[in-house]
C-alpha positions as CSV (number, residue, x, y, z in Angstrom):
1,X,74.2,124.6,84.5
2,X,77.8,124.5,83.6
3,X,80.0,121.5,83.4
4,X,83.7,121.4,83.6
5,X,83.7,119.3,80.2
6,X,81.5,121.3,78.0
7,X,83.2,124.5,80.0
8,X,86.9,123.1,79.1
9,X,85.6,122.9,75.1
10,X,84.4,126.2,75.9
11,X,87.5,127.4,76.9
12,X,90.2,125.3,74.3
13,X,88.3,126.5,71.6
14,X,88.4,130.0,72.5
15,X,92.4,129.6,73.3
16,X,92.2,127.8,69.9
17,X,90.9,130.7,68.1
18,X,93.0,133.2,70.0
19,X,96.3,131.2,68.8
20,X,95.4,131.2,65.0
21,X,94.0,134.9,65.2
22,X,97.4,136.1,66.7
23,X,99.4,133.7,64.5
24,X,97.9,134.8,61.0
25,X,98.1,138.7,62.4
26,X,102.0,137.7,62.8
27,X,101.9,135.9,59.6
28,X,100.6,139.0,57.7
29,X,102.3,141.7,59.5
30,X,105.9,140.3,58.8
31,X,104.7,138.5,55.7
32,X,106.5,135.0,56.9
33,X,105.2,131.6,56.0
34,X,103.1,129.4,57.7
35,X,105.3,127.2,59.6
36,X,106.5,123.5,58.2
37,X,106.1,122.0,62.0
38,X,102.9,120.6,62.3
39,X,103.1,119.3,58.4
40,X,106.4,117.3,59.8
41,X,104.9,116.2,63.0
42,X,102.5,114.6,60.8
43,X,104.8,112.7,58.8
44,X,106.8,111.8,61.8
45,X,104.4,110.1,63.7
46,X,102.9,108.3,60.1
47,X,106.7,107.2,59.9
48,X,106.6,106.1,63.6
49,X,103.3,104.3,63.3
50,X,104.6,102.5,59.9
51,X,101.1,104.1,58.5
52,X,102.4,107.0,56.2
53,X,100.0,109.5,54.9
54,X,97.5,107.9,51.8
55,X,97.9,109.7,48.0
56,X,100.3,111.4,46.5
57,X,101.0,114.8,45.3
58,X,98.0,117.4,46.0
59,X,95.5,114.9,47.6
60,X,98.7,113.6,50.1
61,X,100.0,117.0,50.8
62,X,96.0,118.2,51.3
63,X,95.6,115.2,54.0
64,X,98.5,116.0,55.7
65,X,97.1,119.9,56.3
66,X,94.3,118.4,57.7
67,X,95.7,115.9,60.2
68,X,98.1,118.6,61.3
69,X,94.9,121.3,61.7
70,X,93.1,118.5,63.4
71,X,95.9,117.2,65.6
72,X,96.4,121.2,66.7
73,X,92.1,121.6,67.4
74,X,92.8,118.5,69.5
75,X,95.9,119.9,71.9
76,X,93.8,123.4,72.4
77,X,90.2,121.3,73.2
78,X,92.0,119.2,75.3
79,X,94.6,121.4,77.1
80,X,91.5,123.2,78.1
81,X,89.6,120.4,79.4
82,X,92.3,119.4,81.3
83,X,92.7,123.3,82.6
84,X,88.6,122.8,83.2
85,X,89.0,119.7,85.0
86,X,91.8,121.0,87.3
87,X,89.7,124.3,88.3
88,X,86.7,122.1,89.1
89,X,89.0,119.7,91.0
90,X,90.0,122.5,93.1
91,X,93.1,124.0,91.8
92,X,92.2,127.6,90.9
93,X,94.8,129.4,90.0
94,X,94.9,133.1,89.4
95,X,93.9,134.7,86.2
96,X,97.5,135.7,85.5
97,X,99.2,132.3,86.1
98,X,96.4,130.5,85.0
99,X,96.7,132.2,81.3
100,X,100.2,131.7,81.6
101,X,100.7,127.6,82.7
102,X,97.4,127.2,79.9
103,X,99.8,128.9,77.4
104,X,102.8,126.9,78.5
105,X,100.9,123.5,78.7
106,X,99.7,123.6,75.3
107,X,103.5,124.8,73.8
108,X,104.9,122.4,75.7
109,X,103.0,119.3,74.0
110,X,103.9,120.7,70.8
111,X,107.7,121.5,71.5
112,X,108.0,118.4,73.5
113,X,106.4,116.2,69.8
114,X,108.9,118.2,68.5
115,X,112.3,117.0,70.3
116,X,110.6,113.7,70.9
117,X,109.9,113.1,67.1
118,X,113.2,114.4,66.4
119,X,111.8,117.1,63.9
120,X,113.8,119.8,65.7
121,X,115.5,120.9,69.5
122,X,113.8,123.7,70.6
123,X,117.0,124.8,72.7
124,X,118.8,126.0,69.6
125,X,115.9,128.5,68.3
126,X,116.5,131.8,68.1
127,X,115.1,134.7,70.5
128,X,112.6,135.6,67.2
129,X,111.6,131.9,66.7
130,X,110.7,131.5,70.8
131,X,108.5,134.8,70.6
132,X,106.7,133.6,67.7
133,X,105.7,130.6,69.7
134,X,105.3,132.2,73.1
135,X,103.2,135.0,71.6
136,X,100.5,133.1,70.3
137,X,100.3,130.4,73.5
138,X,100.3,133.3,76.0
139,X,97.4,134.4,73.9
140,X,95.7,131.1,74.0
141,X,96.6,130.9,77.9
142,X,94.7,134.6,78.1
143,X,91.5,132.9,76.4
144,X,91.3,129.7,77.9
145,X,91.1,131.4,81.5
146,X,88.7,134.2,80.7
147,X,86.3,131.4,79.6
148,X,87.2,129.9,82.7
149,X,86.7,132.6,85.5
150,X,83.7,134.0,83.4
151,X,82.0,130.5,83.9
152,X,82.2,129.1,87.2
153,X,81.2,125.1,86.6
154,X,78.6,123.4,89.2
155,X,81.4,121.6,91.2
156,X,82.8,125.2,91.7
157,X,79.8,126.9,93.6
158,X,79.0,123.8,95.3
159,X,82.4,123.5,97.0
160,X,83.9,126.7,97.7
161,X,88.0,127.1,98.6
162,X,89.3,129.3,101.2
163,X,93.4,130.1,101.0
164,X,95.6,127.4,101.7
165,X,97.6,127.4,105.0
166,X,101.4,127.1,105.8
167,X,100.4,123.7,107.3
168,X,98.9,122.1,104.0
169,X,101.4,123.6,101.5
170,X,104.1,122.0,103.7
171,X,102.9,118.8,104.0
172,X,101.9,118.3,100.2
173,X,105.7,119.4,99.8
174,X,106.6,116.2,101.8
175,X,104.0,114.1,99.9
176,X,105.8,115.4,96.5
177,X,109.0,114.4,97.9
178,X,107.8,111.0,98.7
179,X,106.2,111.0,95.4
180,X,109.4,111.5,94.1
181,X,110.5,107.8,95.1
182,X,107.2,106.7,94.1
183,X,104.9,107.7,92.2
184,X,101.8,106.3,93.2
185,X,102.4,107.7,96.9
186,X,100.8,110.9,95.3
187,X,97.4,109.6,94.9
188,X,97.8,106.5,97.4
189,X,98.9,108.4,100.3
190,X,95.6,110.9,100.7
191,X,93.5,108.1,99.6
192,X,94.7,105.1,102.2
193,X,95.0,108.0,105.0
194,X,91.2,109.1,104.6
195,X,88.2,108.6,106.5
196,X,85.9,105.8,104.8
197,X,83.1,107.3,103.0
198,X,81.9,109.0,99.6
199,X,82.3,113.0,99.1
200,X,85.5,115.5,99.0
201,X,88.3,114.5,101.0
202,X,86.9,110.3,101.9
203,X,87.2,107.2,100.1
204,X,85.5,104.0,99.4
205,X,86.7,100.7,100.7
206,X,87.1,99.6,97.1
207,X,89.1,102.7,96.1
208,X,91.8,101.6,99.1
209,X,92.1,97.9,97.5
210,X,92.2,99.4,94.5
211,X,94.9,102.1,95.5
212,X,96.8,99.2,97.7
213,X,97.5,96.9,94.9
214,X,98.5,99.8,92.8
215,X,101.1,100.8,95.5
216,X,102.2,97.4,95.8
217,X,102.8,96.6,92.4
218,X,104.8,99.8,92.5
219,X,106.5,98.6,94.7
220,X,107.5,95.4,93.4
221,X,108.1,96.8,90.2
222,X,111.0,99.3,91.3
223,X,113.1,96.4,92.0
224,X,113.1,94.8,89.0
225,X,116.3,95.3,87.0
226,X,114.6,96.8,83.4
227,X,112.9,99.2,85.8
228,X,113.1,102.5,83.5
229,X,114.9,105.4,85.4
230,X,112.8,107.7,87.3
231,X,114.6,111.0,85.3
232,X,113.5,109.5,82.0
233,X,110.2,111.3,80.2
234,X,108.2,109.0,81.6
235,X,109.3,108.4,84.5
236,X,109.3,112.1,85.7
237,X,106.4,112.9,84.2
238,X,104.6,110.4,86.3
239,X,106.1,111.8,89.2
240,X,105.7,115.4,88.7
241,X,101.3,114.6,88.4
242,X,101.9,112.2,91.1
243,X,103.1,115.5,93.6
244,X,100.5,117.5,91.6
245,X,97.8,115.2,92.5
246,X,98.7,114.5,96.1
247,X,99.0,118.3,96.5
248,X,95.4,118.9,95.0
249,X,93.9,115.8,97.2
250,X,95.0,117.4,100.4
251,X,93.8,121.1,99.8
252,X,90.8,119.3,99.1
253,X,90.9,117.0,102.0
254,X,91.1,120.8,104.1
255,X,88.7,122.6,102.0
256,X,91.6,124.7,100.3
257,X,92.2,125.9,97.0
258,X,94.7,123.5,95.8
259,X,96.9,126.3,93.6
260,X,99.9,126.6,96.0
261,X,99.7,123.1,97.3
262,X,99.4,121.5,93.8
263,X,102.5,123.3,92.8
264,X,104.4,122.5,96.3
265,X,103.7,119.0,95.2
266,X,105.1,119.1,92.1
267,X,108.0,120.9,93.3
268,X,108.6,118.5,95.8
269,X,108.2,116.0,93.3
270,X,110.9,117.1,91.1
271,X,113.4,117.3,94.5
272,X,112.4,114.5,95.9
273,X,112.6,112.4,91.9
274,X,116.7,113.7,92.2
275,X,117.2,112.8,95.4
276,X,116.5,109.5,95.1
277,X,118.6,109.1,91.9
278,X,121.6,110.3,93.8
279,X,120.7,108.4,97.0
280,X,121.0,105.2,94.5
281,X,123.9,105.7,93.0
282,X,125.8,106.8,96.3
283,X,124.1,103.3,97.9
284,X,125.5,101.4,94.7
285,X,128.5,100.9,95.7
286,X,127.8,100.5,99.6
287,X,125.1,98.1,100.0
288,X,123.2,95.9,97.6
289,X,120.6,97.4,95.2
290,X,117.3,95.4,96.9
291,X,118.2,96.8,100.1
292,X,118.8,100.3,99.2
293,X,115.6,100.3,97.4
294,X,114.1,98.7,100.4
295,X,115.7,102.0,102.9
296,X,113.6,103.5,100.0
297,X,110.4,102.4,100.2
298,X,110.6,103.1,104.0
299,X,111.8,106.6,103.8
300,X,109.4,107.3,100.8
301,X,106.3,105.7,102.6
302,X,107.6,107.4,106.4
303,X,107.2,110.8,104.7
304,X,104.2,110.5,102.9
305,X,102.5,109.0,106.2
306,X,104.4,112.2,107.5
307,X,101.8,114.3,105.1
308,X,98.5,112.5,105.0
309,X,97.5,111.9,108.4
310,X,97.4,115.4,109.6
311,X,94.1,116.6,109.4
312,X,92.4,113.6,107.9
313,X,89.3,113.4,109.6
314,X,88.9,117.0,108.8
315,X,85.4,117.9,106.9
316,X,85.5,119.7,103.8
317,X,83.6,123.0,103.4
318,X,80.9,122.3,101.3
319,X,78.2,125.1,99.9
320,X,74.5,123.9,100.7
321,X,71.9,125.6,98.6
C-alpha cells in the first residue's frame, strides 16, 4: 500500500539527500564555503517577524544553523509532497521533465525568499554561482522522481491515464486564459460544469455553493479600488495554479494524464493574466473602470464556459480490481 503522502516524504527526502550529497562533493572538490544564504534567510524572516534569533554568540549562531537546516528539510519534504500529490492527482509527467520542474520548484522557493527577503537578486549572479545552484536541484529533481515512478501510489493504479488529446489540451488553454482574468475560474469552471455526483471528474452539490460563493466574491472583489494587480507575486501566482488546476481537472474529467493539459493551463494563464492588464489600461481611458471590468467578467466567464462543457458528462476510466 502506498500513499501519495508518505510516497512524497519518500521522495523529498531522497531529493533532500541528493542536494547535500552533491553540494558537499562541490564543496570539497573546489574547497569553497558553505554558503551564507540560508544563515541570512534566517535572520531576514526573524527581522520580518520582529522575533530575532534567541542567545548570543555560539548558542545564537548554533540556532540559526539549525533553523536554516530545518527550514531547507522542510522545502525538499514538501516540494515532494507537492510533486507526490500532483502525480496522484493525475499529472504525470515524464521522468526527464519531472526531475527537472522538481529541481526548479524547490530552487525557485529558495531564490524567490531570496529576492523577496531582499538578501540578494538572483539576476546578477554569475554563470559559476547559477551552476552551483542548478547542479544540486537538478540532482534533487533526479531523486525525487525516481522515488516517484519506482512507487506508483494507490490512486495511481486505481485510475489509469491514457494520452491527452488535441481537444482537451485546447480547451484547458482557454480555461487558463480565462483564469487569467480570474482566478478562481480555474477550479470553478470544471467544478460548476460537472455532472452531480462523487468520484473523478463530478461534484457534490455542496462543492458548487461552495465554489459559487467563491467565484462571486471574486468577482465582487475585482472591482474594488485596493484590488492588488493581477501581475503582482501574488496575484500571478494565484493565477498561474488557477490554469494549472483547471488544466489538471479536465484531463481528469476525460480520463487523461493531465501533463500537457496542466501546463496548457498555466500557459494560458500567464497570456491570458497580460491580456487583461493591457485590455484595462487601453479601456482606462475609454469607458469607466466598473464597466470594463464588467466586459471582463463576461469575456472571462464566456471562455471558460467555452472549455468546461465539452465533454462533461464524460466518465472517467477507472481500473476495477
Amino acid at each position: 500500500m502506498t500513499g501519495t503522502f508518505l510516497r512524497g516524504l519518500a521522495a523529498g527526502a531522497a531529493g533532500t539527500v541528493a542536494l547535500d550529497a552533491v553540494g558537499y562533493l562541490d564543496m570539497a572538490l573546489r574547497g569553497r564555503p558553505a554558503s551564507p544564504v540560508p544563515g541570512q534567510i534566517v535572520d531576514a524572516v526573524a527581522e520580518r517577524i520582529g522575533r530575532p534569533v534567541p542567545g548570543r554568540g555560539r548558542a545564537q549562531e548554533s540556532r540559526r544553523s539549525a533553523l536554516a537546516a530545518l527550514a531547507g528539510l522542510g522545502n525538499g519534504l514538501g516540494v515532494g509532497v507537492l510533486a507526490s500529490a500532483a502525480r496522484s492527482y493525475g499529472v504525470r509527467f515524464s521522468p526527464p521533465v519531472g526531475a527537472v520542474l522538481a529541481g526548479v520548484t524547490s530552487a525557485a522557493a529558495t531564490d524567490l525568499a531570496i529576492a523577496g527577503l531582499g538578501i540578494g537578486d538572483p539576476r546578477t549572479w554569475s554563470a559559476a554561482d547559477w551552476a552551483a545552484d542548478a547542479v544540486p536541484h537538478l540532482a534533487y529533481g533526479v531523486a525525487v522522481q525516481a522515488v516517484l515512478e519506482a512507487a506508483p501510489s494507490d490512486r495511481e493504479k486505481r485510475t489509469p491515464r491514457r494520452p491527452a488529446g488535441a481537444a482537451v489540451v485546447l480547451r484547458s488553454a482557454l480555461l487558463g486564459l480565462a483564469t487569467g482574468s480570474r482566478s478562481s475560474l480555474g477550479f470553478a469552471g470544471p467544478i460548476l460544469s460537472a455532472p452531480r455526483g462523487s468520484g473523478p471528474g463530478r461534484s457534490t452539490v455542496p462543492a458548487k455553493v461552495a465554489t459559487t460563493v467563491a467565484l462571486a466574491a471574486e468577482l465582487v472583489a475585482d472591482k474594488q479600488p485596493g484590488a492588488p494587480s493581477r501581475l503582482s507575486r501574488a496575484g500571478l501566482l494565484s493565477r498561474l495554479l488557477g490554469g494549472f488546476e483547471g488544466g489538471a481537472r479536465l484531463a481528469t474529467r476525460s480520463g487523461a494524464n493531465g501533463a500537457v493539459p496542466a501546463t496548457a493551463g498555466v500557459v494560458g494563464a500567464a497570456a491570458g493574466s497580460v491580456a487583461g492588464v493591457a485590455w484595462r489600461r487601453w479601456a482606462a481611458t475609454r469607458m469607466p473602470a466598473v464597466t470594463a471590468a464588467l466586459l471582463e467578467d463576461g469575456a472571462a466567464v464566456a471562455l471558460a464556459a467555452l472549455a468546461c462543457l465539452p465533454g462533461r458528462a464524460r466518465p472517467a476510466l477507472v481500473a476495477v480490481p
